[in-house]
VOBAMI-659585 format. One record per residue: residue number from 1; x, y, z of N, C-alpha, C in turn; residue in one letter. Coordinates in steps of 0.001 Angstrom, whole numbers, always signed. Atoms other than C-alpha are relative to their C-alpha. Layout:
BEGIN
NUM	X	Y	Z	X	Y	Z	X	Y	Z	a .
...
//
This chain:
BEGIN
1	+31	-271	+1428	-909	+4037	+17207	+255	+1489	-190	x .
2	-40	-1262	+347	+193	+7180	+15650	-574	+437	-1340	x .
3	+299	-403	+1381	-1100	+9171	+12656	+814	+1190	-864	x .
4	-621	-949	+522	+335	+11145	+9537	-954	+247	-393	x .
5	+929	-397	+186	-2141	+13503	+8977	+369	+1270	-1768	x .
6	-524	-880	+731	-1542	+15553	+5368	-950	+959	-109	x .
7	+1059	-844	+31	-2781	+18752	+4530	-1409	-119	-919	x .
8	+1034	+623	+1141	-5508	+17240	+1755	-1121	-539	+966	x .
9	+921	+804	-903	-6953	+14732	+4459	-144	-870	-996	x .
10	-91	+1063	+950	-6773	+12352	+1686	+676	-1184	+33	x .
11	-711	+960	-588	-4196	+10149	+2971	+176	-86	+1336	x .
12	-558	+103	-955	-3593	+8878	+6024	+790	-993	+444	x .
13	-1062	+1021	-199	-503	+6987	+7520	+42	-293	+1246	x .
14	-536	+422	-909	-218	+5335	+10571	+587	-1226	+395	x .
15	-839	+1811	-476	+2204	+2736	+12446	-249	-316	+1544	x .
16	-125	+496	-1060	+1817	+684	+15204	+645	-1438	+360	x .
17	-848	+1443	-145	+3484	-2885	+16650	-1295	-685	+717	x .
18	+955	+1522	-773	+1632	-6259	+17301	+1140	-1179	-55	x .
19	-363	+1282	-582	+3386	-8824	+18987	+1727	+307	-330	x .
20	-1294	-148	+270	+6947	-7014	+18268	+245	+280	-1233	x .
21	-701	+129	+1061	+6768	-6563	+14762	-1041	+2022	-687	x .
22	+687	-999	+661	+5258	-3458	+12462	-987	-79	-476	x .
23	+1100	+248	+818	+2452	-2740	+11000	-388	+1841	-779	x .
24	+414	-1724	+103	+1780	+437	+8961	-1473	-115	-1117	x .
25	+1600	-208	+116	-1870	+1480	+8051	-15	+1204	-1131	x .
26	+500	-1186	+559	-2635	+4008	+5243	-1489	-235	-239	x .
27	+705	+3	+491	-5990	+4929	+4569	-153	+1600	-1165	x .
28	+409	-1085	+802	-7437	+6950	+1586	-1070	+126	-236	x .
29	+1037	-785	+449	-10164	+8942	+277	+18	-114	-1504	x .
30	+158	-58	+1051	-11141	+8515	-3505	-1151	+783	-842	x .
31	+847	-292	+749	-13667	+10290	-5496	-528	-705	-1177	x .
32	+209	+1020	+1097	-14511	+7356	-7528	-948	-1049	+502	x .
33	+535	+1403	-202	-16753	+4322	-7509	+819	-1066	+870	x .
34	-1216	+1309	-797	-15397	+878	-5628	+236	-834	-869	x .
35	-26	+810	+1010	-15792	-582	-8494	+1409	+280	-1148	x .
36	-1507	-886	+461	-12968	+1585	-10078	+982	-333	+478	x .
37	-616	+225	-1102	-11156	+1365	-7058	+706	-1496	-254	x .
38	+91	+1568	-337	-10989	-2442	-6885	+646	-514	-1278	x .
39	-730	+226	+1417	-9965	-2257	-10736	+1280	+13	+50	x .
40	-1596	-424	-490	-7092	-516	-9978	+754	-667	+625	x .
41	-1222	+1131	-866	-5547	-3155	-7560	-335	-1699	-235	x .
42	-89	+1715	+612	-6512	-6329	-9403	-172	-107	-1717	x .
43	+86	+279	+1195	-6938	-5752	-12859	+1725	+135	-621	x .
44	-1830	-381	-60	-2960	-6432	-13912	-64	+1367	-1487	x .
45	+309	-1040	+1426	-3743	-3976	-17497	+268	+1775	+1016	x .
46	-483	-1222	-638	-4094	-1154	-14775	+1112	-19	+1228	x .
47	-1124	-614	-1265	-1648	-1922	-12318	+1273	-196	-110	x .
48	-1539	-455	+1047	+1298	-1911	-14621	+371	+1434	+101	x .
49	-314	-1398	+173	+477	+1401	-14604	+667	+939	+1258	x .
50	+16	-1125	-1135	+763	+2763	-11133	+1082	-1105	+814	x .
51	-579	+907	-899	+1997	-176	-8973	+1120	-957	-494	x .
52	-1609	+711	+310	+4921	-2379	-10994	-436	-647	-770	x .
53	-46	+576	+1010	+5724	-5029	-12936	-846	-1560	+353	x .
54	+233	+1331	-1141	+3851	-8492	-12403	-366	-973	-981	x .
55	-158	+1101	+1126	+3737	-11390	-14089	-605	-1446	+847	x .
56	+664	+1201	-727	+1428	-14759	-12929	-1347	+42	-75	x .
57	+1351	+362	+124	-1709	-15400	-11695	-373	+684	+1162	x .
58	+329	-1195	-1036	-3907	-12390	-9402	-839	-1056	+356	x .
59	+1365	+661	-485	-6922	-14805	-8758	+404	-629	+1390	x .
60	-197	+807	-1390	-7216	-16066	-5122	+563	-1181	-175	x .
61	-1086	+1444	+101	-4765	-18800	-4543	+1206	+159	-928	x .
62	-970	+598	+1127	-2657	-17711	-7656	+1119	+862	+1158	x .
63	-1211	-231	-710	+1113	-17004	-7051	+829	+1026	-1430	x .
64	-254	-611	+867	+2550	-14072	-9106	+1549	+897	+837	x .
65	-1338	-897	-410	+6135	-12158	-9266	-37	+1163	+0	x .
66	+39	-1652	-33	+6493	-8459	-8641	+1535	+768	+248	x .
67	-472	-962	-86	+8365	-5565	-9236	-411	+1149	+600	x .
68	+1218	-1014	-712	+7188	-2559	-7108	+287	+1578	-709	x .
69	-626	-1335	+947	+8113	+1127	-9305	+682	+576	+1405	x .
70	-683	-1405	-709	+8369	+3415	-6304	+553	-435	+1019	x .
71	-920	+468	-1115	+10011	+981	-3529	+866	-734	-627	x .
72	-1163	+1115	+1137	+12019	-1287	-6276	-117	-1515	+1009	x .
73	+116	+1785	-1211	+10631	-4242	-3798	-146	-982	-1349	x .
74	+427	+1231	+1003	+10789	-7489	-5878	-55	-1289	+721	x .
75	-297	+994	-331	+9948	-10439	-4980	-1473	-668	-933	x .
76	+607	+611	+203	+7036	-13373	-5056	-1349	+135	+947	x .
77	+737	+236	-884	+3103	-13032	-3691	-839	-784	-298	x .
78	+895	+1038	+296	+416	-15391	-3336	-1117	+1105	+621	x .
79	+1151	-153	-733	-3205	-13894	-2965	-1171	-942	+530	x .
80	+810	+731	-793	-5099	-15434	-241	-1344	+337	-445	x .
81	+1294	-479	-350	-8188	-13675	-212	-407	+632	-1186	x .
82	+246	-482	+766	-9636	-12110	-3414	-1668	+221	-20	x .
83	+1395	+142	+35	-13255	-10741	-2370	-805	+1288	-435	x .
84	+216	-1344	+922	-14616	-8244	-5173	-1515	+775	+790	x .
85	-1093	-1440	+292	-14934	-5371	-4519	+222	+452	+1130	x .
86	-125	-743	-1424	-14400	-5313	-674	+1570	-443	+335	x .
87	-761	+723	-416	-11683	-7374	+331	+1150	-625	-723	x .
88	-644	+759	+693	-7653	-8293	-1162	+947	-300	+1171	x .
89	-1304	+416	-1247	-5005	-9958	+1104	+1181	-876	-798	x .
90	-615	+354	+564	-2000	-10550	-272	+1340	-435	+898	x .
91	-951	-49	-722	+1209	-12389	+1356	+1401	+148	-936	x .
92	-1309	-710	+926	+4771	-11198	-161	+1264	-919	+677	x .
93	-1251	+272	-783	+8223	-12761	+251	+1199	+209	-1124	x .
94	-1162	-1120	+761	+11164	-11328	-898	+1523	-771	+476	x .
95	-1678	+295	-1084	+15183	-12487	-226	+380	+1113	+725	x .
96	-595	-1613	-638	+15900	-8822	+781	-581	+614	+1163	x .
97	+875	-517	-965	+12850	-8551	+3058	-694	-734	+656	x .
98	+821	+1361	-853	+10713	-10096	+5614	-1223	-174	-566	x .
99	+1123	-117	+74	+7963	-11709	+5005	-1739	+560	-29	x .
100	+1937	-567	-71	+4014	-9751	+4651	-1022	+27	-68	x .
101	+1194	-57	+647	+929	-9323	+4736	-636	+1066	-221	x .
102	+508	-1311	+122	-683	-6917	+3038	-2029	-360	-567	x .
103	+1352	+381	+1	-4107	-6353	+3326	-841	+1197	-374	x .
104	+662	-1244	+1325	-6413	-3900	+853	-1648	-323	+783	x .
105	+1098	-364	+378	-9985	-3192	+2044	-836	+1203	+117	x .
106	+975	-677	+243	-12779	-1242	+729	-1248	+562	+150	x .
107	+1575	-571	-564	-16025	+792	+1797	+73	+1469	-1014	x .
108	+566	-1762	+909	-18207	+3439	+89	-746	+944	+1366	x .
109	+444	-913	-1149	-18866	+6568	+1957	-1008	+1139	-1052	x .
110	+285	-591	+796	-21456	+8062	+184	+475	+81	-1948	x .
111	-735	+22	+1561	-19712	+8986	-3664	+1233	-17	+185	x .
112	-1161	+388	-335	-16581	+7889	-1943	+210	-302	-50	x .
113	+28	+699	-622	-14643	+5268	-1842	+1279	+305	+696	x .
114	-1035	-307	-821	-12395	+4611	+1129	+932	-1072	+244	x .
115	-920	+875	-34	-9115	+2646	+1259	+652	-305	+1197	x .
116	-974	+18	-1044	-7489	+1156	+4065	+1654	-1238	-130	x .
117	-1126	+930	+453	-4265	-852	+3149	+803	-288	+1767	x .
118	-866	+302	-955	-2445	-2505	+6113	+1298	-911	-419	x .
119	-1175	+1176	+310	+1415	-4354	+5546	+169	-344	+1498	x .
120	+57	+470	-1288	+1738	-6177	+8550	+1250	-1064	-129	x .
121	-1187	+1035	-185	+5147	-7958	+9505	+1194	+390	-113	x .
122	-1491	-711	+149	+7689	-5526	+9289	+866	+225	+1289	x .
123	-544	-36	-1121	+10617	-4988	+11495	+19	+1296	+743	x .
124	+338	-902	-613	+9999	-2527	+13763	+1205	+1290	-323	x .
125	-655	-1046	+753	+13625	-609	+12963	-84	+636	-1221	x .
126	+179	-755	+1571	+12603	-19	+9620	-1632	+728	-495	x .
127	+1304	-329	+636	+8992	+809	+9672	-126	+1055	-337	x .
128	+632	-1293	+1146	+9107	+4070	+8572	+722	+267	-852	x .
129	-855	+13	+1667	+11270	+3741	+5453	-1591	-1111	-272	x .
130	+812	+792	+361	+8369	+957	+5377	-1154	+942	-605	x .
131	+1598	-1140	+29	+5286	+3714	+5866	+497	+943	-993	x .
132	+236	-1043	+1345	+6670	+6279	+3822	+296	-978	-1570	x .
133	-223	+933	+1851	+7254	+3632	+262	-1396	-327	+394	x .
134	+1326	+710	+385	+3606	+2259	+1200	-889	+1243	+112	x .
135	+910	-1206	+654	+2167	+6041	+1084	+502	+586	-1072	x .
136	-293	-417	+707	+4260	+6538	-1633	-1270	-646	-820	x .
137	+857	+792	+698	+2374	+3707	-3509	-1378	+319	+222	x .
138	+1205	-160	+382	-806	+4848	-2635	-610	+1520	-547	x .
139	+83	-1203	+479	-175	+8310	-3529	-261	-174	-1946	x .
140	+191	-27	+2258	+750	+6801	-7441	-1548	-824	-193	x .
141	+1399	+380	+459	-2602	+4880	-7259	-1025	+1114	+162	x .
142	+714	-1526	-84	-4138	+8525	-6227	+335	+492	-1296	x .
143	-756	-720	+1320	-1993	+9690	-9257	-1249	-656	-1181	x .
144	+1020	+980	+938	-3578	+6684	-11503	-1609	+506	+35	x .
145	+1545	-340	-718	-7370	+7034	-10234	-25	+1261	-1128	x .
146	+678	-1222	+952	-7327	+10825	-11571	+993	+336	-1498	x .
147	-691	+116	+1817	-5522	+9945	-14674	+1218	+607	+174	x .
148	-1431	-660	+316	-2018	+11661	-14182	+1076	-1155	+356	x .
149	-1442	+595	-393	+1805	+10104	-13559	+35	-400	+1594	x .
150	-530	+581	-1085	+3191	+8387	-11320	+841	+1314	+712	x .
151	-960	-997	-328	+5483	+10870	-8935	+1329	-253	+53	x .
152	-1491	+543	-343	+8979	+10846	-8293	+58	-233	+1724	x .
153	+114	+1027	-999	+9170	+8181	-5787	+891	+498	+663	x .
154	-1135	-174	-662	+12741	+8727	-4509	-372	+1206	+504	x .
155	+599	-1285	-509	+11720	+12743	-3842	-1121	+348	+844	x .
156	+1441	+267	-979	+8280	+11974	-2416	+686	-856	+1389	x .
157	-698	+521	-1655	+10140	+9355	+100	+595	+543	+725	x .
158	-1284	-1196	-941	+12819	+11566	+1275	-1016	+735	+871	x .
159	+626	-1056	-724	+10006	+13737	+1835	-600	-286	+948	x .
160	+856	+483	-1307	+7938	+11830	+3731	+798	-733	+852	x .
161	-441	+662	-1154	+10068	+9577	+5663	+491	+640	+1610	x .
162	-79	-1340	-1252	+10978	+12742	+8457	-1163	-343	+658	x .
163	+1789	-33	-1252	+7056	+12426	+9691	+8	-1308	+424	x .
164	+608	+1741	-998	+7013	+8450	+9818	+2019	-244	+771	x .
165	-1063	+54	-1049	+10484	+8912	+11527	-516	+533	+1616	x .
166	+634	-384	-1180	+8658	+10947	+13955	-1328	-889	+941	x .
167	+709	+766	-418	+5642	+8301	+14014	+793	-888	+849	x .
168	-409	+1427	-584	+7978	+5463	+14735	+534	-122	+1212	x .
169	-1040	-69	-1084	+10075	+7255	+17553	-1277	-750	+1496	x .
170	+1201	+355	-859	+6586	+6693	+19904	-426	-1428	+25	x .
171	-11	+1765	-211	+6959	+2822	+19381	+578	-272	+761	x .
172	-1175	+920	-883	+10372	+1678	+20717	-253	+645	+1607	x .
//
């Protein structure tokens, strides 16, 4: 496993492979409740705001369509797992992309809370165009959280994809 370490310590990115395929790991740091937290990635009212467009049903089992803002991913996910306020697992399928799973959970550290997001199922040539769009996205839910904008996605990726180019070379 490797890590992207930023100067904040607020995010962290790492990728590693299971069974041949990708997997990239961010965790974050919040200054907020989990209860906040947990708002932010299931209440659809706030996650229009930061995370895309979505249209269906969020409740465990439902099956909803997505737009993503800062990767332009679209496709269809079903959430498996919906367990407030620790636990979301969501699987994604896309025509353009492989299959995922992405998996959201939550712990309080003190007046913290702490995020660990895993997408799991990516192809190993692409995982760090993968890792840097899934720290983009958790950068705009950092954005959201303390009330400001979304960033410019395309400019933030560019920027970051150099370090998870450097993560990924330590795979193959």
């Amino acid at each position: 496993m490797t890590s992207n370490v930023p100067a904040d310590g607020r995010i962290i990115g790492s990728l590693r492979s299971v069974d041949g395929m990708g997997v990239v790991q961010i965790a974050a740091r919040f200054d907020t409740d989990i209860d906040d937290v947990w708002s932010a990635l299931t209440d659809p009212t706030r996650l229009v705001r930061w995370l895309g467009e979505l249209e269906g049903d969020l409740r465990a089992g439902g099956e909803f369509s997505a737009r993503f803002f800062a990767t332009g991913w679209e496709g269809t996910c079903r959430v498996e797992a919906c367990e407030a306020p620790r636990r979301l697992l969501v699987l994604t399928k896309s025509s353009d992309e492989p299959d995922c799973v992405i998996e959201a959970t939550l712990s309080v550290d003190g007046m913290q809370t702490i995020l660990v997001v895993e997408d799991c199922g990516l192809p190993l040539e692409q995982i760090a165009a993968y890792g840097a769009g899934d720290q983009v996205l958790i950068e705009d839910l950092t954005a959201h959280l303390a009330g400001h904008e979304r960033c410019d996605a395309r400019a933030r990726w560019q920027a970051l994809h150099p370090s998870y180019q450097g993560l990924a070379s330590s795979l193959t």
